[in-house]
N, C-alpha and C positions, 0 to 999 in steps of 0.2 A: 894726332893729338886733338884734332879739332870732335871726333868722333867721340873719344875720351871726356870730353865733357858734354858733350851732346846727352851721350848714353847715362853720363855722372848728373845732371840735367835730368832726365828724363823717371830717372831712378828716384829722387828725389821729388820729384813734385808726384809720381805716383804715391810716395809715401807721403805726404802731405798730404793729399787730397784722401786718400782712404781715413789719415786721421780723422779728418773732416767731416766725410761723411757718416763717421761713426758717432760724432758729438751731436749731431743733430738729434732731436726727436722723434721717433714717428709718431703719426697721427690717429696710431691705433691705440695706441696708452694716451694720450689725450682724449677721443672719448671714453673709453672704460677709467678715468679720472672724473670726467662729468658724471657718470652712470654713475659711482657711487656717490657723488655727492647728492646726486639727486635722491636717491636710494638713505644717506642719510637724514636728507630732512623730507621724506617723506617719511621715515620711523621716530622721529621728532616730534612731526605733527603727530603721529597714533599715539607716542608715548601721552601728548598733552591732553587728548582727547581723554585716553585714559585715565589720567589726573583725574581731569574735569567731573568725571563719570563719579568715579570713586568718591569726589570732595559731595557732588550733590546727594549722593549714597549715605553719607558721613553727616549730613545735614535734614536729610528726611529721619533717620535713626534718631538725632537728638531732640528733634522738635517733637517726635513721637515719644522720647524718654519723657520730655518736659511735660506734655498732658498726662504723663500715666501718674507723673510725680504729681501732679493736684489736686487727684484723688485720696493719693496716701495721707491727705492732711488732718485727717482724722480718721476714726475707725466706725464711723458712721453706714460709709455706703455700701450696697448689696454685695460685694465684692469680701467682705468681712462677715462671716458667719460660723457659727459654731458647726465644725466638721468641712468646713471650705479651708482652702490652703493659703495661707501667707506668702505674700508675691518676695520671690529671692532677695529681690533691694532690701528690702526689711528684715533682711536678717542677717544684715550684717551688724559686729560688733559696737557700733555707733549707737543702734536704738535698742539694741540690746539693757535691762533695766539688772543692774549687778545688785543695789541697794535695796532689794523690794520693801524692807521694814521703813526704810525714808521715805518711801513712794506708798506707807500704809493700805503696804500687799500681803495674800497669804505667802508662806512656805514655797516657792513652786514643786511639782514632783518631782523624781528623781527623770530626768530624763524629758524636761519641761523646760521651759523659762519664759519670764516675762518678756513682753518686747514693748517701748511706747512709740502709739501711732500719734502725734499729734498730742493732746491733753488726752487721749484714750488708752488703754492698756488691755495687752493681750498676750493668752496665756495660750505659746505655743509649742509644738513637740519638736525638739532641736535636728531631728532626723528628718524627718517628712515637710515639718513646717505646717501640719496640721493644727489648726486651731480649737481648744479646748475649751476657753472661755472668753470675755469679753467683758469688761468694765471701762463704763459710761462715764467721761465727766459731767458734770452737771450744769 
């Protein structure tokens, strides 16, 4: 009898103990938990860098739009000439001149239209953006 629970004893605490040692962790998935943590915020940092990169990208562009737009403030400088091209900005619908009789303009041609620079106006080819004439405020 006494064997009988010796053995019922023994049975037992081997099944215990196996529980046991299967609830632990090992120490091999605790580093490769580190590895990727580290692994994420070092793609963290690239992503932010990248940001950064882009935002300063984003800001050289616009300060470069801003000087080109100080020019366009009239149709003055060398940049406007008869058989030179009209820069895209300017020709969008905005400065686009629909009323030319209010604005005591010719007819434009077929396949023309005015555009105003500033107090200036300019008669451009709606394809190309080629410039045809030029009228001066005073």
């Amino acid at each position: 009898m006494n064997t009988k629970i010796i053995v019922t004893g023994l049975v037992a605490a081997s099944l215990g103990f196996s529980s046991v040692s299967f609830a632990q962790p090992s120490h091999h998935h605790d580093r490769r938990d580190g590895r990727e943590a580290r692994h994420d915020v070092r793609d963290a940092r690239r992503d932010l860098r990248e940001d950064r990169r882009e935002l300063r990208h984003d800001r050289r562009e616009l300060r470069q739009e801003r000087r080109e737009a100080r020019y366009y403030y009239n149709a003055r400088g060398p940049e406007f000439r008869r058989g030179g091209h009209l820069p895209h900005e300017l020709r969008d619908r905005h400065y686009v001149v629909s009323d030319w009789r209010g604005h005591r303009l010719a007819a434009p041609p077929r396949g023309y239209q005015w555009v105003q620079v500033g107090s200036d106006y300019v008669l451009v080819a709606i394809a190309t953006g080629l410039i045809a004439n030029l009228i001066l405020s005073q």
